[in-house]
BALOBA-1460 file (C-alpha; in Angstrom, 3 decimals):
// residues 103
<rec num="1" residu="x" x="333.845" y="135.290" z="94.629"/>
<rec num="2" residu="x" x="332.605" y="137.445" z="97.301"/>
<rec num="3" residu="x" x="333.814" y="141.517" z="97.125"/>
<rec num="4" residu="x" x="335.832" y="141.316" z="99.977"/>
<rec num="5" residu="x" x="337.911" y="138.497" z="98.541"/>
<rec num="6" residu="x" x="338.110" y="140.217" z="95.019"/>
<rec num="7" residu="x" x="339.021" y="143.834" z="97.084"/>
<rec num="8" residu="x" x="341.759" y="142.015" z="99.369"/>
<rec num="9" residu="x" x="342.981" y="140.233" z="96.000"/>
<rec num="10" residu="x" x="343.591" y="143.752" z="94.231"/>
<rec num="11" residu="x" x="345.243" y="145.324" z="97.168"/>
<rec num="12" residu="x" x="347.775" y="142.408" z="96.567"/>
<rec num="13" residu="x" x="348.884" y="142.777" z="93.186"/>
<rec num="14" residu="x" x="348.397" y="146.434" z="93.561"/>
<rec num="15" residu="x" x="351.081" y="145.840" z="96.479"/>
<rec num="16" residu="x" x="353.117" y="143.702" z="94.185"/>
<rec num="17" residu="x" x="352.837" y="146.164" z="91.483"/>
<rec num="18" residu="x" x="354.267" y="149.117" z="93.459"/>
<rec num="19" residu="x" x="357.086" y="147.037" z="94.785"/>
<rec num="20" residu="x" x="358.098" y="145.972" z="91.325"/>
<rec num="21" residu="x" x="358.008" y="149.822" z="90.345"/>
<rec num="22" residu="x" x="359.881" y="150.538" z="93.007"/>
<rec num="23" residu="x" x="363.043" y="148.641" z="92.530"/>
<rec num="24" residu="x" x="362.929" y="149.333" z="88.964"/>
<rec num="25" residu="x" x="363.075" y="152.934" z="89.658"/>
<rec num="26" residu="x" x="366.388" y="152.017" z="92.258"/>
<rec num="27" residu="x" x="367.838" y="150.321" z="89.404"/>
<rec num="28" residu="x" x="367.703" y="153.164" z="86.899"/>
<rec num="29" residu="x" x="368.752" y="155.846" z="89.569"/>
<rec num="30" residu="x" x="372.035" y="153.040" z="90.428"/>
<rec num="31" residu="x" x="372.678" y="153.043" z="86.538"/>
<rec num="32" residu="x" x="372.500" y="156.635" z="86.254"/>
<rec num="33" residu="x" x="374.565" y="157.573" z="88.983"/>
<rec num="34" residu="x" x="377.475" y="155.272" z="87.900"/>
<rec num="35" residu="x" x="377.842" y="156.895" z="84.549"/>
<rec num="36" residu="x" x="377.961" y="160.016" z="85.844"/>
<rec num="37" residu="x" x="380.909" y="158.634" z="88.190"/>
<rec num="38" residu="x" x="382.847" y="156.858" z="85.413"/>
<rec num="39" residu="x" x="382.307" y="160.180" z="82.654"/>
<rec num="40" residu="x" x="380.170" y="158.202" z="80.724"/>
<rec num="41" residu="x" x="377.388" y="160.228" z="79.473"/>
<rec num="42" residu="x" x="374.131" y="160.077" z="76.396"/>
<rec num="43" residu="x" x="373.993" y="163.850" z="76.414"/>
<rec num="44" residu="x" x="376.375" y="165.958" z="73.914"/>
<rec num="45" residu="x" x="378.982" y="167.853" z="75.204"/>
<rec num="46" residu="x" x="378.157" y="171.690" z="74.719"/>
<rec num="47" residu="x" x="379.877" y="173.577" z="72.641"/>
<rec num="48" residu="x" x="382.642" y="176.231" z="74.396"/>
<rec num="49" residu="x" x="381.821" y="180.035" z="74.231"/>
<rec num="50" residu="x" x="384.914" y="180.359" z="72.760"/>
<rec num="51" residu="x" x="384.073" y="178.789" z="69.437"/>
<rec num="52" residu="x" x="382.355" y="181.218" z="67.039"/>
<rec num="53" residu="x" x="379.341" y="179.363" z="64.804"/>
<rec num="54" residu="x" x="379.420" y="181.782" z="62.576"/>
<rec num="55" residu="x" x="383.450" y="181.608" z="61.909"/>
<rec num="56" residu="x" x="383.039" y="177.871" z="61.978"/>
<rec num="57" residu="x" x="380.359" y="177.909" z="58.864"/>
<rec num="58" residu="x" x="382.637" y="179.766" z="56.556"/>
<rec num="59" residu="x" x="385.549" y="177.956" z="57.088"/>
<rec num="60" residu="x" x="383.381" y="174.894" z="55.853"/>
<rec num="61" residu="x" x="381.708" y="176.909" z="52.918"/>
<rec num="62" residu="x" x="378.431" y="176.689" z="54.314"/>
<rec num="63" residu="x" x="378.309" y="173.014" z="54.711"/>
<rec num="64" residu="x" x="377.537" y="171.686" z="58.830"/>
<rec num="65" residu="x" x="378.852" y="167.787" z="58.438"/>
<rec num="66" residu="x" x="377.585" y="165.124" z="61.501"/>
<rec num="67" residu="x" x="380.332" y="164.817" z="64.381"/>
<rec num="68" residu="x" x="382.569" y="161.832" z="63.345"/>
<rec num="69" residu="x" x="381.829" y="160.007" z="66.346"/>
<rec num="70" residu="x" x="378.331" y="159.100" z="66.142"/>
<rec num="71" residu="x" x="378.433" y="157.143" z="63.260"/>
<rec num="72" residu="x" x="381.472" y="156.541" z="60.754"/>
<rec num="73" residu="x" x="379.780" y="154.230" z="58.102"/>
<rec num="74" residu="x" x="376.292" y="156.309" z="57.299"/>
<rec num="75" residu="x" x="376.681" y="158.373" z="54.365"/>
<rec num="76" residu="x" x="373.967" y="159.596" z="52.182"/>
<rec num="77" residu="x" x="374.788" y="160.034" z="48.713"/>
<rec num="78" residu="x" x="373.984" y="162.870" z="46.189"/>
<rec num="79" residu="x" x="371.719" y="161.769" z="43.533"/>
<rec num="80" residu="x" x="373.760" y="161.861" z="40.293"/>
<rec num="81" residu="x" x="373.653" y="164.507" z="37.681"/>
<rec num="82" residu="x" x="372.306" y="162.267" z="35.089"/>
<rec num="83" residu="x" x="369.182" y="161.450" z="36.214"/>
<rec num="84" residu="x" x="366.613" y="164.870" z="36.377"/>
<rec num="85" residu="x" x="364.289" y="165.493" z="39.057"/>
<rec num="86" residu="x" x="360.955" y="165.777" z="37.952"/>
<rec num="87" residu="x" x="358.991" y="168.999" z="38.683"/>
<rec num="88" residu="x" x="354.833" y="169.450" z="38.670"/>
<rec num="89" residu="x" x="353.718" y="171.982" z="36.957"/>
<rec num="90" residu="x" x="351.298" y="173.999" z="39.215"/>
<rec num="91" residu="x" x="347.429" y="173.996" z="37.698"/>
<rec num="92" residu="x" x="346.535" y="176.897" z="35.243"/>
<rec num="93" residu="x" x="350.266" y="176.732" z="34.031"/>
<rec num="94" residu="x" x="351.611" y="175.372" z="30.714"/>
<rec num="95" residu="x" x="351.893" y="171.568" z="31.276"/>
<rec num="96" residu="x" x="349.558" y="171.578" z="34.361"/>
<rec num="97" residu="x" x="346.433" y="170.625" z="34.827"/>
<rec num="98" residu="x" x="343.860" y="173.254" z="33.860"/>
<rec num="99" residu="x" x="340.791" y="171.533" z="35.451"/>
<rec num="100" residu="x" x="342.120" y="172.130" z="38.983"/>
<rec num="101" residu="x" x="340.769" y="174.932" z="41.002"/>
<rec num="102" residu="x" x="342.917" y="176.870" z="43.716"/>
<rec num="103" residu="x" x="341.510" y="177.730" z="46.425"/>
C-alpha cells in the first residue's frame, strides 16, 4: 500500500470520525436543552437563605437523614447491641503485640 493511499485512507476515517463526534455532541446539547425547558433537572435544588443549617440540626438532635426522594427503600441498619466490635490493641500495650516497633 503506497503512503499516499494509506495518508488519503486516514484523512477518511479521521473525516468520519469528526462527523460522528459532531452529531453526538448536537444530540447531547438537544437533550440538555429540553430538560431545562420541561424543569427537569440532575442537579439539586439549593437550599433557600432563609433556612438556617444550624436551626435545622438541632431540631433533628444532631442527626442529617438523606432527602426522601432519592431513594425510599435503602436503609442501612445499626449493627445490634449484642454482638461487640472488636478493638486492636496498639503494640507495646497490654494485649498488643510487643515485637512491633513504631516508628
Amino acid at each position: 500500500m503506497s503512503i499516499r493511499r494509506l495518508r488519503n485512507t486516514l484523512r477518511g476515517a479521521a473525516l468520519i470520525l469528526a462527523i460522528v463526534l459532531g452529531l453526538l455532541a448536537i444530540e447531547t446539547i438537544s437533550i440538555e436543552a429540553s430538560q431545562v425547558q420541561t424543569g427537569q433537572s440532575s442537579k439539586e435544588p439549593s437550599p433557600n437563605s432563609s433556612d438556617n443549617l444550624s436551626q435545622k440540626l438541632n431540631e433533628s438532635k444532631g442527626v442529617i437523614s438523606p432527602p426522601t426522594q432519592v431513594d425510599p427503600k435503602m436503609r442501612v441498619k445499626p449493627p445490634s447491641e449484642e454482638g461487640s466490635m472488636r478493638v486492636v490493641p496498639p503494640p507495646g500495650s497490654p494485649g498488643g503485640n510487643p515485637n512491633v516497633q513504631p516508628k
